[in-house]
PDB file with one MODEL, atoms N, CA, C and O in Angstrom:
MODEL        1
ATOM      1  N   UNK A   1      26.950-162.264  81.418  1.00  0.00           N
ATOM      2  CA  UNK A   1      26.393-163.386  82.131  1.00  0.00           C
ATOM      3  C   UNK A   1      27.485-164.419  82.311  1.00  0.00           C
ATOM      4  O   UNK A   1      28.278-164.589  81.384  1.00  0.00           O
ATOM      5  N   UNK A   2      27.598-165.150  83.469  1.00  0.00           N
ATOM      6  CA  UNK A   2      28.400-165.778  83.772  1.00  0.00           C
ATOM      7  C   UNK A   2      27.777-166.925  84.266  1.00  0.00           C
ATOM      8  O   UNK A   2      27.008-166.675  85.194  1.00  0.00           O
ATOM      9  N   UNK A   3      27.887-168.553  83.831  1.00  0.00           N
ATOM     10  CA  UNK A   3      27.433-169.449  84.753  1.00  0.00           C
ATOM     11  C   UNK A   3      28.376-170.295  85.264  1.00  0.00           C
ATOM     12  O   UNK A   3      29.268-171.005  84.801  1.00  0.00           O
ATOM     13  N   UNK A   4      27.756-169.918  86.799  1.00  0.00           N
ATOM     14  CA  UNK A   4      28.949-170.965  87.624  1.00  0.00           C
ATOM     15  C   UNK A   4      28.078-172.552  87.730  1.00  0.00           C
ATOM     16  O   UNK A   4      26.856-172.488  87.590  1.00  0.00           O
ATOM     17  N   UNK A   5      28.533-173.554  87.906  1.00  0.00           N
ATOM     18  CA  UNK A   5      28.203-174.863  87.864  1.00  0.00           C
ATOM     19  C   UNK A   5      27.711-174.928  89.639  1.00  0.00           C
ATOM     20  O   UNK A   5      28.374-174.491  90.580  1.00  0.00           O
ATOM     21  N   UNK A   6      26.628-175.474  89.690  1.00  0.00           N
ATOM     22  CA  UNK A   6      26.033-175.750  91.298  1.00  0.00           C
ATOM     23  C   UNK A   6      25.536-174.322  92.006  1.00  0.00           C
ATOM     24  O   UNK A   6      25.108-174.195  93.154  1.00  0.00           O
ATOM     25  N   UNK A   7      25.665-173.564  91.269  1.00  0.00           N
ATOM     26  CA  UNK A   7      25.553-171.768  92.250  1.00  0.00           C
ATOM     27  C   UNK A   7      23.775-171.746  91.473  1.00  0.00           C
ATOM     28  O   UNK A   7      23.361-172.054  90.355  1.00  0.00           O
ATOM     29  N   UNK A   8      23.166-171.267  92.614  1.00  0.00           N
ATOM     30  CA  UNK A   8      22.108-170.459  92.371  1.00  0.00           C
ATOM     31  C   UNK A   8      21.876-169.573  91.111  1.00  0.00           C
ATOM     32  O   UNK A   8      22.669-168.632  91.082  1.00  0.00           O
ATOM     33  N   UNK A   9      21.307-169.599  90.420  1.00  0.00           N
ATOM     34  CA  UNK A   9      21.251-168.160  89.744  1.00  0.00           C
ATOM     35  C   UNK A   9      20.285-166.976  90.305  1.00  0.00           C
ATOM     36  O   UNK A   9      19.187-166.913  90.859  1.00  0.00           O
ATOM     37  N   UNK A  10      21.373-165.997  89.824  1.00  0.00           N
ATOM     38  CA  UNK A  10      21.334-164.766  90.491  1.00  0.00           C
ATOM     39  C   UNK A  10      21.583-163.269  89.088  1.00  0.00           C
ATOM     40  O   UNK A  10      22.214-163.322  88.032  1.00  0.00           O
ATOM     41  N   UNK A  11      20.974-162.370  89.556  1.00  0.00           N
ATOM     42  CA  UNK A  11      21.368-161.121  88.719  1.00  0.00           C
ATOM     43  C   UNK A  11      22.064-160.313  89.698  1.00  0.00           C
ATOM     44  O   UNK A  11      21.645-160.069  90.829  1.00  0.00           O
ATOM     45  N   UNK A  12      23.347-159.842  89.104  1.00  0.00           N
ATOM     46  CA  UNK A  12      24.285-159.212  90.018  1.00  0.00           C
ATOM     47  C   UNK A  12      24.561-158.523  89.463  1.00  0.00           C
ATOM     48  O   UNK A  12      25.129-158.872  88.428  1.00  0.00           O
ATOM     49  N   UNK A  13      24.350-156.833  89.750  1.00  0.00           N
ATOM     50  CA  UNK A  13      23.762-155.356  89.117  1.00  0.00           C
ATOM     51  C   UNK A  13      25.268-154.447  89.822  1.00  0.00           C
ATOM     52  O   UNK A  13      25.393-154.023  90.971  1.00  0.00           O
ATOM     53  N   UNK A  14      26.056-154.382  88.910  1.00  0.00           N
ATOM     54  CA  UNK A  14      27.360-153.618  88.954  1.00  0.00           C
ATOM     55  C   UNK A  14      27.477-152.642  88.637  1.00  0.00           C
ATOM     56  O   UNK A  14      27.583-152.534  87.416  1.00  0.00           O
ATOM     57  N   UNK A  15      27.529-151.498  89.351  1.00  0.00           N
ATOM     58  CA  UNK A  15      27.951-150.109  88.813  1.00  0.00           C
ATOM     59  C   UNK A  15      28.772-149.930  87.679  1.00  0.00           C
ATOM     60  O   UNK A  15      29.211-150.776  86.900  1.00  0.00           O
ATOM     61  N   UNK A  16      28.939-148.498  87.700  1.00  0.00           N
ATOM     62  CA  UNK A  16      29.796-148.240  86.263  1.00  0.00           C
ATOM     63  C   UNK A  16      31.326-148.269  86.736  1.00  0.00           C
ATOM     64  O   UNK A  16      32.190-148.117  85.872  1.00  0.00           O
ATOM     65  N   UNK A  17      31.770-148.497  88.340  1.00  0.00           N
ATOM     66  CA  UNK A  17      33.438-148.962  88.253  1.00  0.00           C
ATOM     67  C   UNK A  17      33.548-150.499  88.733  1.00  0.00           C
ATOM     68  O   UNK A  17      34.610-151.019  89.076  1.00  0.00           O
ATOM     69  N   UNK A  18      32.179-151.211  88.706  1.00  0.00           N
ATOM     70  CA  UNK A  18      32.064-152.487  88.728  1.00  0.00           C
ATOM     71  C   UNK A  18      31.987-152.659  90.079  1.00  0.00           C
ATOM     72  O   UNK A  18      32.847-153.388  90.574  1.00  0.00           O
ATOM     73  N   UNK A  19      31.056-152.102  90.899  1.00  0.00           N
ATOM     74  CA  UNK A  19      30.989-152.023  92.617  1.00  0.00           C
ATOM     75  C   UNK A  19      29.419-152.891  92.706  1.00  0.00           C
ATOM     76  O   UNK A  19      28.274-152.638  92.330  1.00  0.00           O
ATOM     77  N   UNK A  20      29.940-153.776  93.259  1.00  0.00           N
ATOM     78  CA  UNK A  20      28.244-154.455  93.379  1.00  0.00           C
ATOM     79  C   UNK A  20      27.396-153.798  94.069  1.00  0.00           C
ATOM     80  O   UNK A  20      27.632-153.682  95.272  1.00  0.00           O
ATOM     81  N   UNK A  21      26.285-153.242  93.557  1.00  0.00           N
ATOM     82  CA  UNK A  21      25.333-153.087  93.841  1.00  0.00           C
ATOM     83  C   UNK A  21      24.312-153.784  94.952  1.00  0.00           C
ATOM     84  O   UNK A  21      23.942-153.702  96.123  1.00  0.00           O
ATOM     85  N   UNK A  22      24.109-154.616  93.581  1.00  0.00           N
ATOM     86  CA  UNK A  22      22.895-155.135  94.214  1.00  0.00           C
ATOM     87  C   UNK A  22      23.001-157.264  94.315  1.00  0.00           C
ATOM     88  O   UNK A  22      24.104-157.569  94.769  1.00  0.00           O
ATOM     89  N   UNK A  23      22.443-158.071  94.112  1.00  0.00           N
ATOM     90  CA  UNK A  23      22.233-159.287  94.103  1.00  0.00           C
ATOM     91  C   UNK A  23      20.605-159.643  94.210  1.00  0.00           C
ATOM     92  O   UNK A  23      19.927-159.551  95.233  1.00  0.00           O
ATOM     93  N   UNK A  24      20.101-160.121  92.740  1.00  0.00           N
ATOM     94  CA  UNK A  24      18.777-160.197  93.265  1.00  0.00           C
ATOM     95  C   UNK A  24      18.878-162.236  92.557  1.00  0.00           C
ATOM     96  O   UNK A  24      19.346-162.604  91.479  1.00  0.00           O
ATOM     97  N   UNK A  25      18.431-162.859  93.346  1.00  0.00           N
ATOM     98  CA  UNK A  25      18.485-164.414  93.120  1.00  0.00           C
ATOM     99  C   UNK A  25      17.027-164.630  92.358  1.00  0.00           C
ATOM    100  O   UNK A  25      15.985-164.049  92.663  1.00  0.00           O
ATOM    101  N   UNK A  26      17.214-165.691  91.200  1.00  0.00           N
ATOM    102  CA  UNK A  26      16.717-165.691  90.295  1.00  0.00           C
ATOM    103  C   UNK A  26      15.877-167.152  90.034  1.00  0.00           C
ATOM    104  O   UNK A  26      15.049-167.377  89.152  1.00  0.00           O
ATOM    105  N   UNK A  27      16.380-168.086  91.124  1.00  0.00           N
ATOM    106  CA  UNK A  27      15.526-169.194  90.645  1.00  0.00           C
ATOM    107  C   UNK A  27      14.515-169.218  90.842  1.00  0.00           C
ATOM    108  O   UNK A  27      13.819-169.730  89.965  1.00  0.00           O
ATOM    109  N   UNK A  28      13.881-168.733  91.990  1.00  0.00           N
ATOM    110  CA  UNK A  28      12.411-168.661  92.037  1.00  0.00           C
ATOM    111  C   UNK A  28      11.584-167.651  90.984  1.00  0.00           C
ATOM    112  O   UNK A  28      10.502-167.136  91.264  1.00  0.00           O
ATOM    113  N   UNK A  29      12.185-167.497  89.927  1.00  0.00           N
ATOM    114  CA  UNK A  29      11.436-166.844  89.231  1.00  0.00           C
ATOM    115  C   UNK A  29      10.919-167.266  88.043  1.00  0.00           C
ATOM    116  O   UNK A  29      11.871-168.023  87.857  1.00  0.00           O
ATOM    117  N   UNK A  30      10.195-167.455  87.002  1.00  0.00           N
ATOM    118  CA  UNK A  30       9.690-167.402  85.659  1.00  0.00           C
ATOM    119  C   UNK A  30      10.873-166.531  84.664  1.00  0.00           C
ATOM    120  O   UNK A  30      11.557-165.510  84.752  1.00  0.00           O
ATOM    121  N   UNK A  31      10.650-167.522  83.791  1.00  0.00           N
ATOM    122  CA  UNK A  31      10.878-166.341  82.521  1.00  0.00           C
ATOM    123  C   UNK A  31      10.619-164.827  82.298  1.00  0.00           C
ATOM    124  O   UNK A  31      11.329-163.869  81.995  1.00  0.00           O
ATOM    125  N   UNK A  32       9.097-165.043  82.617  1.00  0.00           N
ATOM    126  CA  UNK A  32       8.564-163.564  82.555  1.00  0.00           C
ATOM    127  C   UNK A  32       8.831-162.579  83.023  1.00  0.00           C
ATOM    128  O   UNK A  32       8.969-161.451  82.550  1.00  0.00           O
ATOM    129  N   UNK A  33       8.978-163.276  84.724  1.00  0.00           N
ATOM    130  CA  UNK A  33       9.065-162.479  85.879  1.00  0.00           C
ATOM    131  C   UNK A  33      10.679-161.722  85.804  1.00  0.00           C
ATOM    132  O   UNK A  33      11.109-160.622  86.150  1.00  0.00           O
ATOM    133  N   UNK A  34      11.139-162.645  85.318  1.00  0.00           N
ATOM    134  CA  UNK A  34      13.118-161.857  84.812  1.00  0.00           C
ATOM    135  C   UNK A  34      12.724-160.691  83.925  1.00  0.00           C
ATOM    136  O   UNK A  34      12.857-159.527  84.301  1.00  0.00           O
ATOM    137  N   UNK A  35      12.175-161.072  82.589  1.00  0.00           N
ATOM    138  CA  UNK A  35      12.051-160.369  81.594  1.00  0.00           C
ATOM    139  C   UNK A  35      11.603-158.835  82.283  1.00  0.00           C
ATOM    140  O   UNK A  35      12.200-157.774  82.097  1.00  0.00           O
ATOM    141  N   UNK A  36      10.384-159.046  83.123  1.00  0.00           N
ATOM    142  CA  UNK A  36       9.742-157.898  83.686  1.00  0.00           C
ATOM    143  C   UNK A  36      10.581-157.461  84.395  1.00  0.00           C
ATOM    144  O   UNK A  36      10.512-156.241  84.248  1.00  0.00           O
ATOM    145  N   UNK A  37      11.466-157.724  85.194  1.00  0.00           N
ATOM    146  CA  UNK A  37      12.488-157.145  86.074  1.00  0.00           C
ATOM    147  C   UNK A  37      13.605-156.317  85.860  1.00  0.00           C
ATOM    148  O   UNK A  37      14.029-155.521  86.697  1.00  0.00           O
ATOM    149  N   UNK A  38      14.169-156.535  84.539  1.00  0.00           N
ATOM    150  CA  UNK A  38      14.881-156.434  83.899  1.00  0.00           C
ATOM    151  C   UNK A  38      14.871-155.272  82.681  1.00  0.00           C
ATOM    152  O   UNK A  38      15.790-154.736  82.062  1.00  0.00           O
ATOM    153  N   UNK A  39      13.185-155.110  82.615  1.00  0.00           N
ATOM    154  CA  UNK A  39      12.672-154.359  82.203  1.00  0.00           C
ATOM    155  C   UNK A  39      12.592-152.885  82.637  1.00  0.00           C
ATOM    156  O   UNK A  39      12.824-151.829  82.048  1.00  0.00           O
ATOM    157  N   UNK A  40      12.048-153.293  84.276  1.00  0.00           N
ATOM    158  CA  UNK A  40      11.947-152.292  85.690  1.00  0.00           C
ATOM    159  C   UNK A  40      12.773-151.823  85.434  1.00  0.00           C
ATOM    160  O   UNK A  40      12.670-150.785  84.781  1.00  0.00           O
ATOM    161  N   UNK A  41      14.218-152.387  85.852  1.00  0.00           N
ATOM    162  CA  UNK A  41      15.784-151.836  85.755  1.00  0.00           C
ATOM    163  C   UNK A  41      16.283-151.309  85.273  1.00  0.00           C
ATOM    164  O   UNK A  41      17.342-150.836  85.686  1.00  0.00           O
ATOM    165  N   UNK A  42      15.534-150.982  83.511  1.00  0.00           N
ATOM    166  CA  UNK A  42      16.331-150.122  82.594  1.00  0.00           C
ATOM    167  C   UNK A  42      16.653-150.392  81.878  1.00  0.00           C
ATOM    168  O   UNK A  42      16.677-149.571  80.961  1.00  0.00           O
ATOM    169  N   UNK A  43      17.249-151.906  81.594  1.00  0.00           N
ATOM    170  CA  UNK A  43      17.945-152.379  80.776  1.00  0.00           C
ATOM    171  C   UNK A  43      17.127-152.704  79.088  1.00  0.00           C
ATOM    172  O   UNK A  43      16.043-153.272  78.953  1.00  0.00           O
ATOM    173  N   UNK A  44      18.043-152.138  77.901  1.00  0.00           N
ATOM    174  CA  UNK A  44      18.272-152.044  76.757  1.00  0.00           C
ATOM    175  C   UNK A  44      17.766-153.731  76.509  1.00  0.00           C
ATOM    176  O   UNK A  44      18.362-154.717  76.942  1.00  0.00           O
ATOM    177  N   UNK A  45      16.506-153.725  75.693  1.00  0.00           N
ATOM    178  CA  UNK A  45      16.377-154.756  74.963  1.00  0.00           C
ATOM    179  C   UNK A  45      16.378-154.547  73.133  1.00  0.00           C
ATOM    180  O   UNK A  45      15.558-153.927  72.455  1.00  0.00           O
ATOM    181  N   UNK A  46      17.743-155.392  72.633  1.00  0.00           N
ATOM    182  CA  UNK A  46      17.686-155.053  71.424  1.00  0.00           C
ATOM    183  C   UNK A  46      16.885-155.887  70.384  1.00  0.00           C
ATOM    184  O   UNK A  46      16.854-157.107  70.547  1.00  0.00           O
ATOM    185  N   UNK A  47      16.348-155.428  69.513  1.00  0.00           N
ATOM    186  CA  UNK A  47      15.715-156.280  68.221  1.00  0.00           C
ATOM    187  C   UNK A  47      16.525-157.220  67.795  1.00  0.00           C
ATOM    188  O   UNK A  47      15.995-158.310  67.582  1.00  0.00           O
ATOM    189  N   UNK A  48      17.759-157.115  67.591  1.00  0.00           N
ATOM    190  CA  UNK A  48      18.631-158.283  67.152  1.00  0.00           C
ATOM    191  C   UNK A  48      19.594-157.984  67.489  1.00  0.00           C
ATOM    192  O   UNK A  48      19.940-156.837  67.773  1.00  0.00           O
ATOM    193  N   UNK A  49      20.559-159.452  67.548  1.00  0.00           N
ATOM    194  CA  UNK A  49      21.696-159.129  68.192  1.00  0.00           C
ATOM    195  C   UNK A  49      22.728-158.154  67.527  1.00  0.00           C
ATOM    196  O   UNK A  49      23.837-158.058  68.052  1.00  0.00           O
ATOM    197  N   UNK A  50      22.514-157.624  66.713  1.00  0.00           N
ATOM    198  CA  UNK A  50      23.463-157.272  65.952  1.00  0.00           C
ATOM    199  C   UNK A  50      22.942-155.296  65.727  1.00  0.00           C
ATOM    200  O   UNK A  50      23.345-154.553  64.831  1.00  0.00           O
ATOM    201  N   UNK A  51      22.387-155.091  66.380  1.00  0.00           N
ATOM    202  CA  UNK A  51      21.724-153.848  66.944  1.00  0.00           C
ATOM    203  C   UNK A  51      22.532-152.664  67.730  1.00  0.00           C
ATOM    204  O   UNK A  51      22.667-153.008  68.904  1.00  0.00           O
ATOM    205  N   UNK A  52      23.019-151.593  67.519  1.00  0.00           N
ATOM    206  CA  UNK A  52      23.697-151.124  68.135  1.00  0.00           C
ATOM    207  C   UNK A  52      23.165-150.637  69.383  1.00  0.00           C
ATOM    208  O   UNK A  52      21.987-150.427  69.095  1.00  0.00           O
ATOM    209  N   UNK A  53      23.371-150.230  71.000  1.00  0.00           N
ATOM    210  CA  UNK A  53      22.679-149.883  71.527  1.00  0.00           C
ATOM    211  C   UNK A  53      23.066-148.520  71.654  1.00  0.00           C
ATOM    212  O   UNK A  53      24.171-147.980  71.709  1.00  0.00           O
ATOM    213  N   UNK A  54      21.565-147.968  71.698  1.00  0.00           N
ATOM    214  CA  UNK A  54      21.354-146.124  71.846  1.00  0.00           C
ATOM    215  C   UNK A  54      22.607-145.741  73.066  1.00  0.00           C
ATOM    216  O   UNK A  54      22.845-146.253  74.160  1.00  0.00           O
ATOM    217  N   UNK A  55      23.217-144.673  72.358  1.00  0.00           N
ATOM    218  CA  UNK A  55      23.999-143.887  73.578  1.00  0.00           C
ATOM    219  C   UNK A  55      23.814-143.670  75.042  1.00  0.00           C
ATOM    220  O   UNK A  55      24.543-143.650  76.034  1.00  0.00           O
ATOM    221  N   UNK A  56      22.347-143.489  74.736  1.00  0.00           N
ATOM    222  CA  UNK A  56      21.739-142.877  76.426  1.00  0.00           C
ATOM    223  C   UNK A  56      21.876-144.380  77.281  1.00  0.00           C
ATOM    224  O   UNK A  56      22.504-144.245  78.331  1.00  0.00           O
ATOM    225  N   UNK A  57      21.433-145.664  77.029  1.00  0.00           N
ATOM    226  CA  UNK A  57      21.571-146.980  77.849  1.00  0.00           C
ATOM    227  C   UNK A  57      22.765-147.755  77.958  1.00  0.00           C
ATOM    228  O   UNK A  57      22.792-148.902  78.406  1.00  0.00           O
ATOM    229  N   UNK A  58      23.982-146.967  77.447  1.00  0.00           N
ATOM    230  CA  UNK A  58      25.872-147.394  77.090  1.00  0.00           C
ATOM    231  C   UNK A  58      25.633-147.753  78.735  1.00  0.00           C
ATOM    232  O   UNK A  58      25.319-148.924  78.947  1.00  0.00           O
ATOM    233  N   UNK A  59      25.716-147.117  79.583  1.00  0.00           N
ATOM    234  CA  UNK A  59      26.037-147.116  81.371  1.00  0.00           C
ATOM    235  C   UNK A  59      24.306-147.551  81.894  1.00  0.00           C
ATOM    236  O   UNK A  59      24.156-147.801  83.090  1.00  0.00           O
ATOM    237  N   UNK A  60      23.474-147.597  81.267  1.00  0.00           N
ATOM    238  CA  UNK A  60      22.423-147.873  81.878  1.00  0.00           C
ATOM    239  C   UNK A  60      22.846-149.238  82.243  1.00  0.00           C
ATOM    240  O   UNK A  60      23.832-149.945  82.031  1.00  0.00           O
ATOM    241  N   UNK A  61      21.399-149.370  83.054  1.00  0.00           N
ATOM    242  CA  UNK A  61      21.047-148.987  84.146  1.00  0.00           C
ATOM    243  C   UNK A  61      21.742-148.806  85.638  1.00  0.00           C
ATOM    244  O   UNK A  61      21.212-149.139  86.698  1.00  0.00           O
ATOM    245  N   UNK A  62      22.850-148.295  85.506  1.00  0.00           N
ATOM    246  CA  UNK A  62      24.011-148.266  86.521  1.00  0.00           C
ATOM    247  C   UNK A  62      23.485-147.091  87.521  1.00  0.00           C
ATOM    248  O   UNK A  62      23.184-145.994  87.052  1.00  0.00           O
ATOM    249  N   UNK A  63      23.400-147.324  88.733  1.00  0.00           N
ATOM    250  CA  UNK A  63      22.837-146.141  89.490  1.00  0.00           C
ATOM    251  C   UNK A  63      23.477-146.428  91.261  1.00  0.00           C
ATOM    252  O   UNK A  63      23.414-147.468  91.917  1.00  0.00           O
ATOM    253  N   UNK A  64      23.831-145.627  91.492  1.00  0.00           N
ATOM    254  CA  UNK A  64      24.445-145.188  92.846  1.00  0.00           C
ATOM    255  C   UNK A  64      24.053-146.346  93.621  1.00  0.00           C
ATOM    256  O   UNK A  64      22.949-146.860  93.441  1.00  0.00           O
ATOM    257  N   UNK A  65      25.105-146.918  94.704  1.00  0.00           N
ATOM    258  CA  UNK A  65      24.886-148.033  95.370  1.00  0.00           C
ATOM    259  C   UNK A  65      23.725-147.644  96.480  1.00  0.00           C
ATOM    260  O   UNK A  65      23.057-148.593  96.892  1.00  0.00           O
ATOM    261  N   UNK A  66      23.459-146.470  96.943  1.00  0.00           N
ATOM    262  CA  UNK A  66      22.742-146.603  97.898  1.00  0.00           C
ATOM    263  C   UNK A  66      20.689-146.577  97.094  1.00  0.00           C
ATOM    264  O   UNK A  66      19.583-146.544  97.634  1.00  0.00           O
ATOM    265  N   UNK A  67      21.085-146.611  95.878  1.00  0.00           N
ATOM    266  CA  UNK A  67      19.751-146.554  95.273  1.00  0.00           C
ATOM    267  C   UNK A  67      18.977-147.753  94.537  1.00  0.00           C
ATOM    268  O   UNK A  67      18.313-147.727  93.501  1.00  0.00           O
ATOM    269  N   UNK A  68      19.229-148.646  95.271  1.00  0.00           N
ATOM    270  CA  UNK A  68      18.893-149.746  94.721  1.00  0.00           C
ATOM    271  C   UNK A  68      17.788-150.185  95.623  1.00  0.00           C
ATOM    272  O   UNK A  68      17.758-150.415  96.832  1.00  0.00           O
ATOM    273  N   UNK A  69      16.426-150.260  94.190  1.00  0.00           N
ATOM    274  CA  UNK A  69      15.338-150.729  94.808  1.00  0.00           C
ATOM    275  C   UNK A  69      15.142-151.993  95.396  1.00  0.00           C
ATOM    276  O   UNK A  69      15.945-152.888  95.134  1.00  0.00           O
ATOM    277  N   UNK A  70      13.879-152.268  96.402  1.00  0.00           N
ATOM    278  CA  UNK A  70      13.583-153.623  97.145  1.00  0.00           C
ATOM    279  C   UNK A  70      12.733-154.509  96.170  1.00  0.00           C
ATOM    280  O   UNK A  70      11.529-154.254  96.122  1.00  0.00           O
ATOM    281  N   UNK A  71      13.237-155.549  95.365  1.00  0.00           N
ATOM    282  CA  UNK A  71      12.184-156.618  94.799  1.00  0.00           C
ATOM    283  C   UNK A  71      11.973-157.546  95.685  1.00  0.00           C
ATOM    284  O   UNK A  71      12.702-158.481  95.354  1.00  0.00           O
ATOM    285  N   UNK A  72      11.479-157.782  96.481  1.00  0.00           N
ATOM    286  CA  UNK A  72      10.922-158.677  97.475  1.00  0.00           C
ATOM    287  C   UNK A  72       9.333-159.013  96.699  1.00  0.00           C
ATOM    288  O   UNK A  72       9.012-160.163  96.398  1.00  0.00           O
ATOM    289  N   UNK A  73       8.525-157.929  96.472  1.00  0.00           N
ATOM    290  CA  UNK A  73       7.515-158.349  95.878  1.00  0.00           C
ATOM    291  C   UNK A  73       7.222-159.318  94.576  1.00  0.00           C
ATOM    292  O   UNK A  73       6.115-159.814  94.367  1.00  0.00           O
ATOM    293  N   UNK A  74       8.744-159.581  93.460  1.00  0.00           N
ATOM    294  CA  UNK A  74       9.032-160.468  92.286  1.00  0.00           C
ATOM    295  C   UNK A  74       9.040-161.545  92.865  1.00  0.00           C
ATOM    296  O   UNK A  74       9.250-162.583  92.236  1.00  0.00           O
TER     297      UNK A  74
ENDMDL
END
């Protein structure tokens, strides 16, 4: 996570050689509505920070640029 000062926030979903994907903008959203999204996506939520993450989610949720779903409905 990166915060830039005055920029929108945004989730910006990078492949595994760091090829942007996707850009999904984030202020109009809730807490929840991230959490749930984020969820959708694949992504590894650990119990504590100090948690190793499972092998299988190391590259998750990284998936081919042309496969990136439409959240318009979030």
């Amino acid at each position: 996570m990166k915060h830039l000062p005055g920029a929108d926030p945004e989730l910006v979903l990078l492949g595994h050689r760091f090829e942007e994907l996707e850009r999904i903008p984030l202020s109009d959203m809730t807490r929840e509505e991230i959490n749930a999204l984020v969820q959708e996506l694949g992504f590894y939520r650990k119990a504590s920070p100090d948690e190793p993450v499972p092998p299988e989610y190391l590259r998750a949720p990284a998936r081919p640029a042309g496969g990136a779903p439409d959240h318009a409905d979030l």
